[in-house]
N, C-alpha and C positions, 0 to 999 in steps of 0.2 A: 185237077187240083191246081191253084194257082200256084205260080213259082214264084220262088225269091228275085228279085231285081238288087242288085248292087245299089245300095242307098246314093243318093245324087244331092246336091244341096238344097233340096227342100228337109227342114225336118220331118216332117210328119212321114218320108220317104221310111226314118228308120226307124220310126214304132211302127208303120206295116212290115214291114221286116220283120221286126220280132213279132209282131202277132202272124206272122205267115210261118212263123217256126211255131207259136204255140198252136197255130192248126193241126198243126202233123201231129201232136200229140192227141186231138181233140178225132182227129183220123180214125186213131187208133183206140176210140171206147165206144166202138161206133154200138155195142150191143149195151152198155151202158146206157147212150145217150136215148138210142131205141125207146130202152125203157122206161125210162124219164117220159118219154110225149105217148106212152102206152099208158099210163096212171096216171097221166095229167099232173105233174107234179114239177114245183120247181124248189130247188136243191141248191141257193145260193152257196151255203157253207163248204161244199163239194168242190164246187166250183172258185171257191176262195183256195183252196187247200191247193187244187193242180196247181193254179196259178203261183201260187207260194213255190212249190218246191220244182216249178219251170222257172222260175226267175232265179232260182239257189241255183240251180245249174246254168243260166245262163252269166250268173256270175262268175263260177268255176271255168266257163270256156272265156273269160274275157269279155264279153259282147256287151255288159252293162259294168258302170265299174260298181256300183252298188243301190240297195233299196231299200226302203223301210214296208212297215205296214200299218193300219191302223192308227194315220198322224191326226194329232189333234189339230185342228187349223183355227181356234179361239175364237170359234163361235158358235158358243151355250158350250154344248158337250158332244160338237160332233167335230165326225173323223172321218176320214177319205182314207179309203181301201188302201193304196197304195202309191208311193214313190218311187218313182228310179232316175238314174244318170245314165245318159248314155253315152256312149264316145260318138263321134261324130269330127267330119272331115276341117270343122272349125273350132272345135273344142267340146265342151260338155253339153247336152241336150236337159234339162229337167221335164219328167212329164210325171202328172199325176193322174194314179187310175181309178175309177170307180168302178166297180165289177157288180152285172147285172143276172139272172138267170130268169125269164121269161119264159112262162108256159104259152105257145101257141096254140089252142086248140079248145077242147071240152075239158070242163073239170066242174064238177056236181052239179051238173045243167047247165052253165053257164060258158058259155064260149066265147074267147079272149084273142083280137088279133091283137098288130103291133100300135095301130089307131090307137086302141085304147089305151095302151100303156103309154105313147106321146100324148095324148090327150087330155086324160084324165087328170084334174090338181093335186089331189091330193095321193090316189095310188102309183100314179106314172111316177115318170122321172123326172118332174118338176122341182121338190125340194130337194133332191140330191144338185141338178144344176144351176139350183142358184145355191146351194151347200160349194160348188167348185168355183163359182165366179168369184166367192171369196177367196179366194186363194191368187195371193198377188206376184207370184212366181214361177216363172215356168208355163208348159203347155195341158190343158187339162181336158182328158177324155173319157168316155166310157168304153167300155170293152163288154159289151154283152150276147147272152148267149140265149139265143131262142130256141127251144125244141118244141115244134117241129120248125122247119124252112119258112118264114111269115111271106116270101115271094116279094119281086120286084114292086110291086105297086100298091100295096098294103107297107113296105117299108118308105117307099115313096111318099106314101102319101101322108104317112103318120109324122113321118118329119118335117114334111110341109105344114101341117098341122100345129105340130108343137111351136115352128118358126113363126107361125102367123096367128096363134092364140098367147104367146108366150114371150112376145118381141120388148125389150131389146135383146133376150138370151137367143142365142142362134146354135143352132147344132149342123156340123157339116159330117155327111156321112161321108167314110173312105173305105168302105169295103162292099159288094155288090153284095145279094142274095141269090144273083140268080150265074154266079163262081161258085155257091155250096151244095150240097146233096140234100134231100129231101125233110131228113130229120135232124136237122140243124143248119145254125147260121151264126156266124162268129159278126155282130157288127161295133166295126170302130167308128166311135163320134166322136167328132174333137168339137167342145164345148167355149163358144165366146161369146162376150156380151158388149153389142155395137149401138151404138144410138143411133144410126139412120141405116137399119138394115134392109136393104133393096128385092125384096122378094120377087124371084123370078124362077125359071122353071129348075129345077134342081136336075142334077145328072151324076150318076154314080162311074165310079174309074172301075174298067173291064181290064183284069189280068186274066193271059193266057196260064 
């Protein structure tokens, strides 16, 4: 399991931090998550809820000063998952989250790696990220949750994908596949939109 690393002065150091704490919890449903990629089935709402009440407690220990959910960002009628502050060694972090749940695998004949979900315009996660480039505050990523494990080079490649069917939005992956067990995969993407994005080989950060 990867460990916590004392956040350092990158931000993105300290929403892996918290997302390496909200693993531990994710650790711990491991017969839950099981059964999610046994029925092929993905349980966004489920998955909204832990996340809700791990951010209630990580505000009770200090570690975020506070969050909202479901903020309207004034465009049409949509709304991003979630907000939080964090403390941070230069003052306050803003970062907004959009939370995914991703079936890997078979579901009524049809079988779905992570390709498709970067890929696809209209089912992936296309309009949810250009739903967050709106948003002119702060740092903006997804937090999604694949059951089963999509593997290093199917996550690899679907986000080369998305980067190079989908440019100027650029998605940087910060957490490996191939750090999680078998039936599942916690991945963090931090979402920006660059006008001369330089496509080159992508590499994901390996924690012990």
């Amino acid at each position: 399991m990867a460990k916590d690393k004392s956040a350092g002065g990158n931000p993105e150091d300290y929403l892996n931090d918290l997302v390496s704490r909200f693993r531990r919890v994710l650790d711990g449903k491991k017969e839950i998550l099981e059964c999610f990629c046994r029925y092929g089935v993905q349980v966004e709402g489920w998955l909204k809820g832990e996340f809700l009440y791990f951010l209630d407690n990580e505000k009770k220990e200090g570690r975020i000063v506070c969050f909202d959910r479901e903020i309207s960002i004034g465009v049409g009628r949509k709304k991003v998952d979630f907000k939080a502050r964090i403390p941070t060694s230069s003052g306050v972090l803003e970062v907004w989250i959009e939370l995914k749940h991703w079936l890997i695998g078979a579901q009524q004949g049809t079988t779905y790696n992570a390709g498709f979900y970067f890929g696809d315009r209209n089912m992936g996660i296309k309009p949810d990220a250009e739903k967050l480039c709106h948003v002119s505050t702060g740092r903006k990523f997804f937090l999604i949750l694949t059951t089963a494990n999509p593997g290093v080079k199917d996550w690899l490649t679907g986000v080369a994908k998305f980067n190079r069917k989908f440019s100027p939005i650029n998605l940087e992956s910060l957490t490996n596949p191939g750090n999680f067990p078998c039936h599942y995969y916690l991945g963090l993407l931090e979402v920006k939109k660059v006008n001369d994005f330089a496509k080159g080989v992508l590499s994901l950060p390996v924690r012990d």
